[in-house]
C-alpha positions, 0 to 999 in steps of 0.5 A: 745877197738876196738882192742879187739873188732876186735880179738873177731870177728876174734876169732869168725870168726875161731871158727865158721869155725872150727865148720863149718868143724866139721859139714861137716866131721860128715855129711860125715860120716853119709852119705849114701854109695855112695852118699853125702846124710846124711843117714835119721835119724828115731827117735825111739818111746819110749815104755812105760809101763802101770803103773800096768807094772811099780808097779810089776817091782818095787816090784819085784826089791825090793823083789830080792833087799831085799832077796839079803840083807838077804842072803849077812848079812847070808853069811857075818855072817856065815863066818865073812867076807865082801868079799870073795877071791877065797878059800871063794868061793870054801867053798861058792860054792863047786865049784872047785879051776879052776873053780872059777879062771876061774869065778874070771877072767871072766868079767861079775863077779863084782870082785875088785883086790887089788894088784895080788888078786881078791875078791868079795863083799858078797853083790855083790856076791849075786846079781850077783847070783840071776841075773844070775840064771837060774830056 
């Protein structure tokens, strides 16, 4: 038993001086350039909107949630697809072939890619559209 207990409190006694040097090697990088003074953290205060600020933000996130609903089952009835691939968004859209390549590729576009195609879910397709429209 005092075996065990003797490793436990070696264990420990290395543990804590890992840490130990953890903490050092964060505080070092944290510091100041040019000194050895940890850079003083100023906590940020929150802003919080008024209650009335919080009731139209959700009504409108849920007016923009319910009409992309309506427009992604339209889009998905009208051409009987869940997602669409490039020839769907070339109907969809009117853009050309290279430009929806080049929207298909981009990063900022929610595609999923199933083996080398690159398709989109109708329902992101939407909301990606009314996010980024620019009235």
């Amino acid at each position: 038993m005092k075996n065990q207990e003797t490793t436990l409190n070696r264990a420990n006694t290395v543990t804590n001086a890992g840490q130990n040097a953890i903490n050092s090697k964060v505080s070092d990088t944290l510091a100041t350039p040019g000194t050895n003074k940890p850079t003083p953290q100023t906590p940020e205060t929150p802003v919080t909107p008024t209650n009335a600020e919080l009731v139209k933000l959700i009504n409108v996130k849920s007016e923009l949630g319910v009409a992309a609903a309506i427009e992604a089952r339209r889009l998905a009835e009208k051409y009987g697809k869940d997602f669409f691939d490039c020839e769907d968004l070339v109907e969809v859209t009117g853009f050309g072939r290279n430009n929806v390549r080049q929207l298909l590729n981009s990063d900022s576009f929610p595609t999923i890619t199933v083996g080398n195609r690159k398709a989109v879910s109708v329902i992101a397709y939407v909301l990606w559209t009314l996010k980024n429209l620019s009235v």
